[in-house]
KEGU-761835 format. One record per residue: residue number from 1; residue in three letters; x, y, z of N, C-alpha, C in turn. Coordinates in Angstrom, 2 decimals. Layout:
BEGIN
vonu num:NUM | residuo:ALA | n_px:X | n_py:Y | n_pz:Z | ca_px:X | ca_py:Y | ca_pz:Z | c_px:X | c_py:Y | c_pz:Z
...
This chain:
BEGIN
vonu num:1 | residuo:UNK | n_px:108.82 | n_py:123.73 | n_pz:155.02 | ca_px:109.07 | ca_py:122.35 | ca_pz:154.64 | c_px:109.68 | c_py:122.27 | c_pz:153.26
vonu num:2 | residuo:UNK | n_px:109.29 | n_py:122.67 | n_pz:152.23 | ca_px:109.55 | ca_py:123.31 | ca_pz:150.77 | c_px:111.30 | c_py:123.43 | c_pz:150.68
vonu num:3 | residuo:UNK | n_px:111.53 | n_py:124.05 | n_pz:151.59 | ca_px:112.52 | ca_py:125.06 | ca_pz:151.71 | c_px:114.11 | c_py:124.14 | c_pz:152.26
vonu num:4 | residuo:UNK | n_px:113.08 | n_py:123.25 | n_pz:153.10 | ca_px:114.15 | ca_py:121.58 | ca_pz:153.28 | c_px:114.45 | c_py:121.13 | c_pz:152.76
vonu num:5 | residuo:UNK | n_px:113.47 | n_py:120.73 | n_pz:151.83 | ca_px:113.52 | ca_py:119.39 | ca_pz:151.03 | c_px:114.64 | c_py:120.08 | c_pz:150.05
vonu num:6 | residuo:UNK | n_px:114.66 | n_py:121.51 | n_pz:149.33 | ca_px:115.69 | ca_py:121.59 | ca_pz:148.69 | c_px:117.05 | c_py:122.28 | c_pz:149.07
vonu num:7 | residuo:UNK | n_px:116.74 | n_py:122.09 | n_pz:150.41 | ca_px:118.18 | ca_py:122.48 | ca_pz:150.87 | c_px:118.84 | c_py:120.55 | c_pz:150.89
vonu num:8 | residuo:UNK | n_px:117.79 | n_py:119.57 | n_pz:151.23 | ca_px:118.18 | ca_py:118.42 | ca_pz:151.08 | c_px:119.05 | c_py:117.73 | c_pz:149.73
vonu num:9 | residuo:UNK | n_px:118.13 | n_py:118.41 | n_pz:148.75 | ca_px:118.50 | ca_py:117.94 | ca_pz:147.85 | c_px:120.13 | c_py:118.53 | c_pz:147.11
vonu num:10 | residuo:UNK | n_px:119.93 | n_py:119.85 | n_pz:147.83 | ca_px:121.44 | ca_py:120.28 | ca_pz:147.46 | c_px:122.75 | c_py:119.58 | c_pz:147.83
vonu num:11 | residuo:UNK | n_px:122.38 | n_py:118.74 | n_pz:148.99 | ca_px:123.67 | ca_py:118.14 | ca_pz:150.19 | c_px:124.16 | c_py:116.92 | c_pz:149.09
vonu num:12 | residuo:UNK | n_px:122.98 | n_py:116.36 | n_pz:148.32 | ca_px:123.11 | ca_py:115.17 | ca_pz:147.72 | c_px:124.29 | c_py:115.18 | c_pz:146.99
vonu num:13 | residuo:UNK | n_px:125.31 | n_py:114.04 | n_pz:146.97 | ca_px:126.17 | ca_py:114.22 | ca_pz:145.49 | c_px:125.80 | c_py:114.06 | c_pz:144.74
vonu num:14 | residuo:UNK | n_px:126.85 | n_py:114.52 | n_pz:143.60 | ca_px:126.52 | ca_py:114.88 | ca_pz:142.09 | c_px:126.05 | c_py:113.13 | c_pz:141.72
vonu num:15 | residuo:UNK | n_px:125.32 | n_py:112.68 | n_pz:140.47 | ca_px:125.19 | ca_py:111.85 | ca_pz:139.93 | c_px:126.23 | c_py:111.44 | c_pz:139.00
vonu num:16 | residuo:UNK | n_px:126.68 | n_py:110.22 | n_pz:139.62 | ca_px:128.09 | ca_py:108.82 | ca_pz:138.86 | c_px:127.95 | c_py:109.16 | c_pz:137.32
vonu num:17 | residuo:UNK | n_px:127.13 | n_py:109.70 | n_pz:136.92 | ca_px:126.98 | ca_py:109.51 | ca_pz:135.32 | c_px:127.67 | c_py:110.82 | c_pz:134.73
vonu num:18 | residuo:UNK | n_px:127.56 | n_py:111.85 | n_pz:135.84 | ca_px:128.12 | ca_py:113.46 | ca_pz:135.59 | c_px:129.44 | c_py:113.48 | c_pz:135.85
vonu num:19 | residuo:UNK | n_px:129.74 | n_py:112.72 | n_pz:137.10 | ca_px:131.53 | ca_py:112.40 | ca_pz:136.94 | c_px:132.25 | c_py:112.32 | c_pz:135.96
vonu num:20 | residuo:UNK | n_px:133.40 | n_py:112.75 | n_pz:135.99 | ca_px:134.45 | ca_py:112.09 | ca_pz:134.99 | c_px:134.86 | c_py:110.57 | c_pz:135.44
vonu num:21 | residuo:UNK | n_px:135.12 | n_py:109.87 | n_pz:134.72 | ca_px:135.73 | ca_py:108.08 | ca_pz:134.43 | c_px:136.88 | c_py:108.58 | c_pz:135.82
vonu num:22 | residuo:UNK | n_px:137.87 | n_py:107.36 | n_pz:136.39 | ca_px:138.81 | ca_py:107.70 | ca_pz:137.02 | c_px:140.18 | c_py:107.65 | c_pz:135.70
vonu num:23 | residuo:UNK | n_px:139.73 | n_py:107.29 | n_pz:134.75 | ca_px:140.43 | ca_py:107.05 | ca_pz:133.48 | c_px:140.84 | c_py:108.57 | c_pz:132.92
vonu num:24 | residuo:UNK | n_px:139.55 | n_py:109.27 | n_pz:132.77 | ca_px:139.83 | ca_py:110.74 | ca_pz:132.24 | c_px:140.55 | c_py:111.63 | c_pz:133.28
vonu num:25 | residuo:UNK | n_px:140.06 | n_py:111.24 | n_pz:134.45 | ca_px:140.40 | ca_py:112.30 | ca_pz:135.44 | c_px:142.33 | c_py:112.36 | c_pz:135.40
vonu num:26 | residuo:UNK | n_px:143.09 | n_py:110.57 | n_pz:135.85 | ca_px:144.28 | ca_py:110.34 | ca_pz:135.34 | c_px:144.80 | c_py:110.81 | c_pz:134.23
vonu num:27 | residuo:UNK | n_px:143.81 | n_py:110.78 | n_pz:133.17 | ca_px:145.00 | ca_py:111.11 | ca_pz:131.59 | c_px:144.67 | c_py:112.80 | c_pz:132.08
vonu num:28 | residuo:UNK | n_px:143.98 | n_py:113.25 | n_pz:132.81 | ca_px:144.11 | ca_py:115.19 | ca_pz:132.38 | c_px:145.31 | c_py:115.60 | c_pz:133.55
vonu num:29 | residuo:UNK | n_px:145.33 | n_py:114.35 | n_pz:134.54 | ca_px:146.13 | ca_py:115.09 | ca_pz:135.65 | c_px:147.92 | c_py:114.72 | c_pz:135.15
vonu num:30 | residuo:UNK | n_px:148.14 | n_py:113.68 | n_pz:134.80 | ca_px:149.20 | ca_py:113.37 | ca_pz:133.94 | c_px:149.19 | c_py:114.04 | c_pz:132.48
vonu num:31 | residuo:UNK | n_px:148.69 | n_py:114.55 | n_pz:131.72 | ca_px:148.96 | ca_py:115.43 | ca_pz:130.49 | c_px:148.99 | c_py:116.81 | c_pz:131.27
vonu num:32 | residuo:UNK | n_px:148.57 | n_py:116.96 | n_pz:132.14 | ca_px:149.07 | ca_py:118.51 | ca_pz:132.68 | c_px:150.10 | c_py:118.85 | c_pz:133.50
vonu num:33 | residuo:UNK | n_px:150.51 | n_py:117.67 | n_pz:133.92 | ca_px:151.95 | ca_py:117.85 | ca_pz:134.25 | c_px:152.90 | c_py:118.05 | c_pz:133.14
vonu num:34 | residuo:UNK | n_px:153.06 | n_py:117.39 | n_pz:131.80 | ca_px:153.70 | ca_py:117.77 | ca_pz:130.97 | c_px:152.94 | c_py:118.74 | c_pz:130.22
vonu num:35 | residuo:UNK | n_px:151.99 | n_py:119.33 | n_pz:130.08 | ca_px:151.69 | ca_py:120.38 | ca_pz:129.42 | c_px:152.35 | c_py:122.07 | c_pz:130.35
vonu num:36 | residuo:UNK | n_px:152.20 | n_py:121.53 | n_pz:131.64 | ca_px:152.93 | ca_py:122.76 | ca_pz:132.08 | c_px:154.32 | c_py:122.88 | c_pz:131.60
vonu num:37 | residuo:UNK | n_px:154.97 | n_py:121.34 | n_pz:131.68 | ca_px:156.47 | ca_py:121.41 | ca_pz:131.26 | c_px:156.74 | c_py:122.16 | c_pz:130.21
vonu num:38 | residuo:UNK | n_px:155.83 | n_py:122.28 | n_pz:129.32 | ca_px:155.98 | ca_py:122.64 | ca_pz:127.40 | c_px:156.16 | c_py:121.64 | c_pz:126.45
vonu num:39 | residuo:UNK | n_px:155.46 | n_py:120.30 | n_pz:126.87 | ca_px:154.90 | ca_py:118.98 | ca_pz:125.74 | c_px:154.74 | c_py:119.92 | c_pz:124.83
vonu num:40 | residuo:UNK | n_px:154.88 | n_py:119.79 | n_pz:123.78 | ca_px:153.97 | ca_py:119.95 | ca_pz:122.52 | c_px:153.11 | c_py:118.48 | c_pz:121.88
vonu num:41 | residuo:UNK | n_px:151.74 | n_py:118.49 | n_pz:122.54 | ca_px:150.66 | ca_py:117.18 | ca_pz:122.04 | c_px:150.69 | c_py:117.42 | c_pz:120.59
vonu num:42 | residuo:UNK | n_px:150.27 | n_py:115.66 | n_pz:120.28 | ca_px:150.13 | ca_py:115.02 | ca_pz:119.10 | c_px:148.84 | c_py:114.88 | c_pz:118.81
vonu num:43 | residuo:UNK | n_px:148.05 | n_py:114.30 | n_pz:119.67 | ca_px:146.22 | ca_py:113.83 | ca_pz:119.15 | c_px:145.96 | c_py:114.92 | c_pz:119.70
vonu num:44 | residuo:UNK | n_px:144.61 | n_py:114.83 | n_pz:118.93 | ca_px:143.36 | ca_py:116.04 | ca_pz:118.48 | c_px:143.22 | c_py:116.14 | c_pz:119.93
vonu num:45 | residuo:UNK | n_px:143.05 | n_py:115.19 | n_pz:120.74 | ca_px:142.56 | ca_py:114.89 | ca_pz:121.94 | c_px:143.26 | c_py:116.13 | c_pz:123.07
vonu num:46 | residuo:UNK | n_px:144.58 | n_py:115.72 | n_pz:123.01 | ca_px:144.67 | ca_py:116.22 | ca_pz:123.99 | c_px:144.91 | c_py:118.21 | c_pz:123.49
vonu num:47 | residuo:UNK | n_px:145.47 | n_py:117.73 | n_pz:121.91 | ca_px:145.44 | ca_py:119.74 | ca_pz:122.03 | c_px:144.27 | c_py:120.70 | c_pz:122.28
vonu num:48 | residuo:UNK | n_px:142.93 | n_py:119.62 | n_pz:122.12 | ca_px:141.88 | ca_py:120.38 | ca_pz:122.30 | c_px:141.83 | c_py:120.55 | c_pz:123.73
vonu num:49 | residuo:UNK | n_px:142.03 | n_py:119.94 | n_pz:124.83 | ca_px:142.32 | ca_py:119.70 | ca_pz:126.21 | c_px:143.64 | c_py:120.73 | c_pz:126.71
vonu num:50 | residuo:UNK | n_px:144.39 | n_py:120.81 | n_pz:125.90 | ca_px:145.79 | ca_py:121.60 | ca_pz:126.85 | c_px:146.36 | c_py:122.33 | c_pz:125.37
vonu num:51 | residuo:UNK | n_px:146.22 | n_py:122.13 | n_pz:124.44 | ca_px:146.63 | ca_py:123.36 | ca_pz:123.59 | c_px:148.11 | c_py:122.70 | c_pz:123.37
vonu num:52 | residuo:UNK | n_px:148.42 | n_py:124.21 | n_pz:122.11 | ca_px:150.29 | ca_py:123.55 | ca_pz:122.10 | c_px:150.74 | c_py:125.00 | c_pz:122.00
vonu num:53 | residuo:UNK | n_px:150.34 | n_py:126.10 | n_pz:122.35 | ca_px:150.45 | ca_py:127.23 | ca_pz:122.46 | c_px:151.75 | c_py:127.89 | c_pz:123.02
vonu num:54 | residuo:UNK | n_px:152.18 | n_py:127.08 | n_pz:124.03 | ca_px:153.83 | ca_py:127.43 | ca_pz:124.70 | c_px:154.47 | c_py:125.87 | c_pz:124.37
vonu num:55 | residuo:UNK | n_px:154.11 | n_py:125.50 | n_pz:123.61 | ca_px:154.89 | ca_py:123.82 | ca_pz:123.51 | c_px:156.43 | c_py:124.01 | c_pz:123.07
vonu num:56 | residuo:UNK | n_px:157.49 | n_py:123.30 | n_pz:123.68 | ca_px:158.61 | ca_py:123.79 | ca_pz:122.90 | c_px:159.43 | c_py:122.41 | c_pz:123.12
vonu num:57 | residuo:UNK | n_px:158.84 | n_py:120.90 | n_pz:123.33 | ca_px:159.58 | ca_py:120.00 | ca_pz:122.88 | c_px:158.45 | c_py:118.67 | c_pz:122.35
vonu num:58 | residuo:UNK | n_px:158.47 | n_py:118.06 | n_pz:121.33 | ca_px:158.13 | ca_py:117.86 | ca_pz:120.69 | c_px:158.23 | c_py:115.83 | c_pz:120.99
vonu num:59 | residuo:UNK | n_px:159.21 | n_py:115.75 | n_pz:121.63 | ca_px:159.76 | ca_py:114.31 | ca_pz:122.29 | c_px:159.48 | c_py:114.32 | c_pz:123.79
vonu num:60 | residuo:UNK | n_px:158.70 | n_py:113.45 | n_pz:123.95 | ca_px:158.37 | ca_py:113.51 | ca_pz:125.44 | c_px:159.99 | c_py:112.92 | c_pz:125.90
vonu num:61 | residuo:UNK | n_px:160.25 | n_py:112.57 | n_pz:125.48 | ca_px:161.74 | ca_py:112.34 | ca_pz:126.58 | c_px:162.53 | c_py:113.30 | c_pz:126.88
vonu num:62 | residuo:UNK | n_px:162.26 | n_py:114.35 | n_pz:126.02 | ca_px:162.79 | ca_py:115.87 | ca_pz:126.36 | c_px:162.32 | c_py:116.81 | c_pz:127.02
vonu num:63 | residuo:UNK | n_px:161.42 | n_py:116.42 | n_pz:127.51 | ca_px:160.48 | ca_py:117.48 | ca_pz:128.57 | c_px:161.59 | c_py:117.08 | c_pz:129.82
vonu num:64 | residuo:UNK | n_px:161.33 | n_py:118.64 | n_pz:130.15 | ca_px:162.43 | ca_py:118.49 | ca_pz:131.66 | c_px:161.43 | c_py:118.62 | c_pz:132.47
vonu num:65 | residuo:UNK | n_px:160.95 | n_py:117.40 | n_pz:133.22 | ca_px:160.17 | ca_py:117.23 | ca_pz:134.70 | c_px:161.39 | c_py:117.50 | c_pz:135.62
vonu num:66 | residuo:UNK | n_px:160.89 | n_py:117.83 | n_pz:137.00 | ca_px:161.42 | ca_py:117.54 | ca_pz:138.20 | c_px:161.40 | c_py:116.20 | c_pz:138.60
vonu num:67 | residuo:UNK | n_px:162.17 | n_py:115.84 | n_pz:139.67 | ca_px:161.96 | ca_py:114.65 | ca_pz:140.58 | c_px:160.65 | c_py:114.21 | c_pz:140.96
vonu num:68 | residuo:UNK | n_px:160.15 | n_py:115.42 | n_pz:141.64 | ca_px:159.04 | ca_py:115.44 | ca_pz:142.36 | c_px:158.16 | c_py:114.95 | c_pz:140.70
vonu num:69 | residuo:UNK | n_px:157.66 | n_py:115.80 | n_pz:139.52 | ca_px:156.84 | ca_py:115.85 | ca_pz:138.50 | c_px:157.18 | c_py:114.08 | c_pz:138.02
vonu num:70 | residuo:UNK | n_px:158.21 | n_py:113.18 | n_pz:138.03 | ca_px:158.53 | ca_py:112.33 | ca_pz:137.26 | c_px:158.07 | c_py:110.97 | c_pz:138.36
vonu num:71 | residuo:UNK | n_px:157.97 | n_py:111.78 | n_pz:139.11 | ca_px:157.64 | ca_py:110.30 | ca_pz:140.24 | c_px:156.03 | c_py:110.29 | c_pz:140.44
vonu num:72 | residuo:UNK | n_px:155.38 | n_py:111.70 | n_pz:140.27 | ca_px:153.70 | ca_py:111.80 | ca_pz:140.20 | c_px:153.47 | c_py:111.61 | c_pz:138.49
vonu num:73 | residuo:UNK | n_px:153.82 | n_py:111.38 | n_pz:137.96 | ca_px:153.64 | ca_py:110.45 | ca_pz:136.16 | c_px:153.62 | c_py:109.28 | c_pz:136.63
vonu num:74 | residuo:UNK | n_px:155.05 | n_py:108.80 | n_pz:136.95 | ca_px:155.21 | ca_py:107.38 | ca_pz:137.69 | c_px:154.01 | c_py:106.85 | c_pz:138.20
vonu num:75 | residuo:UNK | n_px:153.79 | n_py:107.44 | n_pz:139.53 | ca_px:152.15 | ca_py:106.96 | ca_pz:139.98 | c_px:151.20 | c_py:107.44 | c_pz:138.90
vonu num:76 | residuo:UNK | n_px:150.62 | n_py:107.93 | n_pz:138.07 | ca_px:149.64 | ca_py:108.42 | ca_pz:137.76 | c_px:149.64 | c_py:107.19 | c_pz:136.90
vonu num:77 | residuo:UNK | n_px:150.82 | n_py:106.97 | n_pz:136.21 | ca_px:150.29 | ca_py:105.57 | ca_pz:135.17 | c_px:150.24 | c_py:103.64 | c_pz:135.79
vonu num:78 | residuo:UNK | n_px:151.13 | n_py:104.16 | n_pz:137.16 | ca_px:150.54 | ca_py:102.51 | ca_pz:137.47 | c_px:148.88 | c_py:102.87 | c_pz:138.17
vonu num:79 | residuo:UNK | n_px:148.27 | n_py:104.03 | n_pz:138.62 | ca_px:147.26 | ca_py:103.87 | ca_pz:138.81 | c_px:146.54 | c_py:103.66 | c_pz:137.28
vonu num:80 | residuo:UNK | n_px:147.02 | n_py:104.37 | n_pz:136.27 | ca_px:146.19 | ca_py:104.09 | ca_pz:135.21 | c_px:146.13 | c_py:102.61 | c_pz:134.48
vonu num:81 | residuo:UNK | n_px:147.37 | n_py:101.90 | n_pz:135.00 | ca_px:147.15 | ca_py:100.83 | ca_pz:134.56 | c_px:146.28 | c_py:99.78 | c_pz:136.06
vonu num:82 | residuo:UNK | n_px:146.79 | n_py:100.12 | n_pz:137.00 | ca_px:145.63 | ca_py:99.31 | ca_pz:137.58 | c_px:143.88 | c_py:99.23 | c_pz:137.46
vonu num:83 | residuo:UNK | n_px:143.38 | n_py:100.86 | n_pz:136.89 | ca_px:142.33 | ca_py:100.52 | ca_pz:136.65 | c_px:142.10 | c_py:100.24 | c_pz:134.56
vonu num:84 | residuo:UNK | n_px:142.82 | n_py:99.62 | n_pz:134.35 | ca_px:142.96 | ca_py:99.22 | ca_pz:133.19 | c_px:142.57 | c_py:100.55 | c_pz:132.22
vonu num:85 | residuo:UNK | n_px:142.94 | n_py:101.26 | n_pz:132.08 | ca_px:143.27 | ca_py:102.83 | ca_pz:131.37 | c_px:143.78 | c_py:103.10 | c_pz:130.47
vonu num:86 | residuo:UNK | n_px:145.24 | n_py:102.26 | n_pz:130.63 | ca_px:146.34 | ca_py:102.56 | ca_pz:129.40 | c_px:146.15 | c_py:101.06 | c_pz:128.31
vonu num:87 | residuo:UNK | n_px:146.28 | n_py:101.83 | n_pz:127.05 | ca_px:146.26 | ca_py:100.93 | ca_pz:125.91 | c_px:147.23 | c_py:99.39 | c_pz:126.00
């Protein structure tokens, strides 16, 4: 019986409070699309998050995305602005 109850308790999901925001989850999946590009970040925030270690443009308008990379930003920030995210 013992042996249920914590196989039960394993099935459970994680607790809402241990999640990430859908806010954080958006800004890491959109800063890592341009961090793969070679962003070089500005706030503390995100270099502690993705580093500037291979960074080699300094103007986000100079990062060379793909089609495909510029249209998943695209969505990533009207979802961030639908759940009210962006400043």
């Amino acid at each position: 019986m013992r042996a249920a109850v914590v196989l039960c308790l394993a099935l459970l999901p994680a607790a809402p409070a241990l999640a990430a925001s859908p806010c954080e989850e958006l800004w890491g999946e959109r800063n890592a699309v341009y961090a793969e590009a070679g962003y070089c970040f500005k706030t503390q925030r995100a270099i502690s998050a993705f580093g500037n270690v291979n960074c080699r443009f300094s103007d986000i308008r100079d990062v060379p995305l793909s089609a495909r990379d510029r249209a998943k930003v695209g969505e990533i920030v009207r979802e961030e602005s639908r759940n009210g995210c962006r400043e």
